[in-house]
C-alpha positions as CSV (number, residue, x, y, z in Angstrom):
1,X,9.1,13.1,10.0
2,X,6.2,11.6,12.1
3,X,6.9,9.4,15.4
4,X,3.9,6.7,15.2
5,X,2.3,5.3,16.9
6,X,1.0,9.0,17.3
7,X,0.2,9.8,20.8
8,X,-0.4,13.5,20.6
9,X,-2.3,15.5,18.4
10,X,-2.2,19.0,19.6
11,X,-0.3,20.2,16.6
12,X,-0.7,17.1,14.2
13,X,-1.2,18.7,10.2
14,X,-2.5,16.7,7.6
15,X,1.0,17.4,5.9
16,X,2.7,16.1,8.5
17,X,0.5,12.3,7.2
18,X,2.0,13.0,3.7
19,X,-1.2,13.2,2.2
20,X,-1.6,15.2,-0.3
21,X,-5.1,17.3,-0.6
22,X,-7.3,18.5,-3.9
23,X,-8.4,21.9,-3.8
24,X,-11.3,20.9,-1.9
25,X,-9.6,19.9,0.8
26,X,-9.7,16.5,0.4
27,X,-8.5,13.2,-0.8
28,X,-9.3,9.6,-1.7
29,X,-8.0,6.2,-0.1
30,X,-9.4,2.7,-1.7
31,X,-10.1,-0.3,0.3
32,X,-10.6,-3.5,-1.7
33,X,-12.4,-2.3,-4.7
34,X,-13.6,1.2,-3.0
35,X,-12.4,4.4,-3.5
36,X,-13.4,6.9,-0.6
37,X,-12.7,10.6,-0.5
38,X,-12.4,12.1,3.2
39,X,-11.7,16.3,3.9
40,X,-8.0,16.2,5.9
41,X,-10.1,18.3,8.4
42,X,-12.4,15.5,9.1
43,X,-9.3,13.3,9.4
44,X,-7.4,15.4,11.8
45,X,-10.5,15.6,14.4
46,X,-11.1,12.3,14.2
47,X,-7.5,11.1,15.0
48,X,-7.6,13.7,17.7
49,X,-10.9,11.9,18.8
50,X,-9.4,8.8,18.9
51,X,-6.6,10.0,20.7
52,X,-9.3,11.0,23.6
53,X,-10.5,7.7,24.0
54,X,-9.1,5.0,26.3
55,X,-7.4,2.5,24.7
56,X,-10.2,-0.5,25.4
57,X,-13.2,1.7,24.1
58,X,-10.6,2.6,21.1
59,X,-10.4,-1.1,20.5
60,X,-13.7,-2.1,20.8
61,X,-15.0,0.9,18.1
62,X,-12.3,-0.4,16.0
63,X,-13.5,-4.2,16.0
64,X,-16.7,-2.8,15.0
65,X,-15.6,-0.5,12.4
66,X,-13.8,-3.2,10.6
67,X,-17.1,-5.3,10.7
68,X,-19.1,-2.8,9.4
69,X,-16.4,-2.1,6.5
70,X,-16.1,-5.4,5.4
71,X,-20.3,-6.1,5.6
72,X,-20.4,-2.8,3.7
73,X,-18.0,-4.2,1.1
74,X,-19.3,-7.0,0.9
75,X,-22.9,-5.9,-0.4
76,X,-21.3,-2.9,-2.4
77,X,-21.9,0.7,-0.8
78,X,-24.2,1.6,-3.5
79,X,-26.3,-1.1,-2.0
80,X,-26.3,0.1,1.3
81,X,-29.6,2.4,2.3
82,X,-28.5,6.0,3.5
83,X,-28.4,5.3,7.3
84,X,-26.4,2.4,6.6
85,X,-24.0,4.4,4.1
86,X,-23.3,7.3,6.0
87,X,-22.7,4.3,9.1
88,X,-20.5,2.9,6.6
89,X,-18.7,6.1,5.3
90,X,-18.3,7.2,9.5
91,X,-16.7,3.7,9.7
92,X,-14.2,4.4,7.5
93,X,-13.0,7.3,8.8
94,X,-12.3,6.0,11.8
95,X,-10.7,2.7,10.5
96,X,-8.5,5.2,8.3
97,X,-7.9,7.4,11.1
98,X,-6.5,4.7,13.4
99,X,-4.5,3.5,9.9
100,X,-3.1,7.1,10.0
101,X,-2.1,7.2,13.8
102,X,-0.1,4.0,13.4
103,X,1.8,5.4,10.6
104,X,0.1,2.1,8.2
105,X,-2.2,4.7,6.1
106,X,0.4,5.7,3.1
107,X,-0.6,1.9,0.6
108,X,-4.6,3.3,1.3
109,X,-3.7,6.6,-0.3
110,X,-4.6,7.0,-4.1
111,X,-2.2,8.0,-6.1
């Protein structure tokens, strides 16, 4: 069983999350009407990441992640030219990632 919020992530294993991968490696979460598929080794660095940053800097790339999330949204991914999707993909992951640290990522997780 995880502590959150999760402060260390030395020995943090995408089992430990309770999220189940595909053979690939990966899995999907959906956001709104969005379904996204992330590896749980892009996950894991990028919670590790986050957990290198200082807490101000982690909130202000968090602000701006959900902005960029909900503008992506908003005009549909699919819409979105390929600078702004892979922006918009990277935004997820480290929306999801914070989700993940705080122990609030298990209702993303497709079943």
């Amino acid at each position: 069983m995880m502590d959150y919020p999760i402060k260390n992530g030395d020995d943090l294993k995408i089992e430990d999350l309770g999220i189940a991968l595909d053979a690939g490696g990966a899995f999907s979460i959906q956001v709104k009407d969005h379904v996204h598929s992330l590896t749980g080794d892009e996950l894991i660095q990028e919670m590790r990441d986050q957990l290198d940053v200082r807490g101000s800097v982690r909130n202000a790339l968090l602000r701006k992640a959900n902005k960029e999330i909900l503008a992506g949204l908003k005009k549909g991914r699919l819409r979105l030219g390929d600078d702004a999707r892979e922006i918009f993909d990277l935004n997820i992951l480290i929306w999801f990632a914070d989700k993940a640290l705080n122990g609030q990522h298990q209702t993303y997780l497709t079943k």
